[in-house]
Every structure is written in structure tokens, then in C-alpha cells.
N, C-alpha and C positions, 0 to 999 in steps of 0.2 A: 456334470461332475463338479463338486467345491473341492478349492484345496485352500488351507489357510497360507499359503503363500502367497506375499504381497511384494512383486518387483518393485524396483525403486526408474525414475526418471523412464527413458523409452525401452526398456527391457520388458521382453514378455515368457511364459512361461507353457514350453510346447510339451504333448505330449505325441509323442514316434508312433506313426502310425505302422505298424507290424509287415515287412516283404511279404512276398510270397513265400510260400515254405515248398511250390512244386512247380516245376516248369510245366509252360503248356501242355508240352509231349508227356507227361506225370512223372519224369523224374523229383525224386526229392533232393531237395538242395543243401547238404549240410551249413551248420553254424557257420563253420569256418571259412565255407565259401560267400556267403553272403553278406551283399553289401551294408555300407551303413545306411540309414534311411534318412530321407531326407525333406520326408514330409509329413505332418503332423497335425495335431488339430490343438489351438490357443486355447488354454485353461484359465489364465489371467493375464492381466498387463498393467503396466505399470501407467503413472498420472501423464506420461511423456517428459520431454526435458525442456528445460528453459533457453529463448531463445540469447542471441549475441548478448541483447541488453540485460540481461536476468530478472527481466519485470514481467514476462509471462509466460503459460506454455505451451510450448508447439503441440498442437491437436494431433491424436494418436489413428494411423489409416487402420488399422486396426484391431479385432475388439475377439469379445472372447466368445468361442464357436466357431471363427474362422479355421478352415481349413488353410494351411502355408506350405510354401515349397522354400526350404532354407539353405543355405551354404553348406556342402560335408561339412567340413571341419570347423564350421561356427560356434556359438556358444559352452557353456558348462553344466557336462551331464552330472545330477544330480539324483539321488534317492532318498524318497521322502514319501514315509506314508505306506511303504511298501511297494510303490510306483518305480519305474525310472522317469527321470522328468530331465529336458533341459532348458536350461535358461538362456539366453537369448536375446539380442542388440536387435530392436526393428531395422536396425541397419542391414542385419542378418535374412531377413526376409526377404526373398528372391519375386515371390509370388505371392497372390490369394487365387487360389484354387475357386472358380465360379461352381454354384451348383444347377 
């Protein structure tokens, strides 16, 4: 997936991977009851930031196609594209999800 969105410094740009919509037992789970999610797969990322001295930049752990597990209430959800998208502090990145 492109998006012409280009984060700036160590921000990256997730998109929410979708809960479950039925419990094991096949109950269905309304809207209302379900959580926010909190993990996502990286669409783009930014150059990273620059370190103390502002003469170079800190190399980014990760890259785009990474699977991430994020903070709940991290970042800003965004719509773009017809998507929802949120953006996102590598700070914000709990995890990379191995495959």
C-alpha cells in the first residue's frame, strides 16, 4: 500500500489493524463494546530525528511493512485517502511483531 504521506523526524504512519468482530464462543461483539486497537502494520516513516548535536540522524528501528504493537492512547488519528490512519512517535512503539 502507498500513501503520499511523508512523516517528518521519528514519526511513522500506522495503519489499525481491525479486532475481532466475534468471540471464540461466536458471539458478535458490538462497536461499542470494542476495544481500541493497538496494533497495526507501518505504511511510512519518517527520516528519524536528529541527535543532541543536530549534525546527524538517529537511524529509524523501524521501516515500512513492519507489523507494531503501540500505546492505546498514542498518536493522531487521521483520515486520509478514505483510510483511517494514525500517526505516531517511534517513541510510541511498544513492539515489532516477528513473523
Amino acid at each position: 500500500m502507498s500513501v503520499n504521506i511523508k512523516p517528518l523526524e521519528d514519526r511513522i504512519v500506522v495503519k489499525a489493524v481491525e479486532a475481532e468482530q466475534t468471540t471464540a464462543s461466536g458471539l458478535v461483539i458490538p462497536d461499542t463494546a470494542k476495544e481500541k486497537p493497538q496494533e497495526g502494520e507501518v505504511i511510512a516513516v519518517g527520516p528519524g530525528r536528529f541527535n543532541e548535536d543536530g549534525d546527524e540522524r538517529v537511524p529509524m528501528d523501524i521501516k515500512v511493512g513492519d507489523k507494531v504493537i503501540y500505546s492505546k492512547y498514542g498518536g493522531t488519528e487521521v483520515k486520509y485517502g478514505g483510510q483511517e490512519l494514525l500517526i505516531l512517535s517511534a517513541r510510541d512503539v511498544l513492539a515489532i511483531v516477528e513473523r
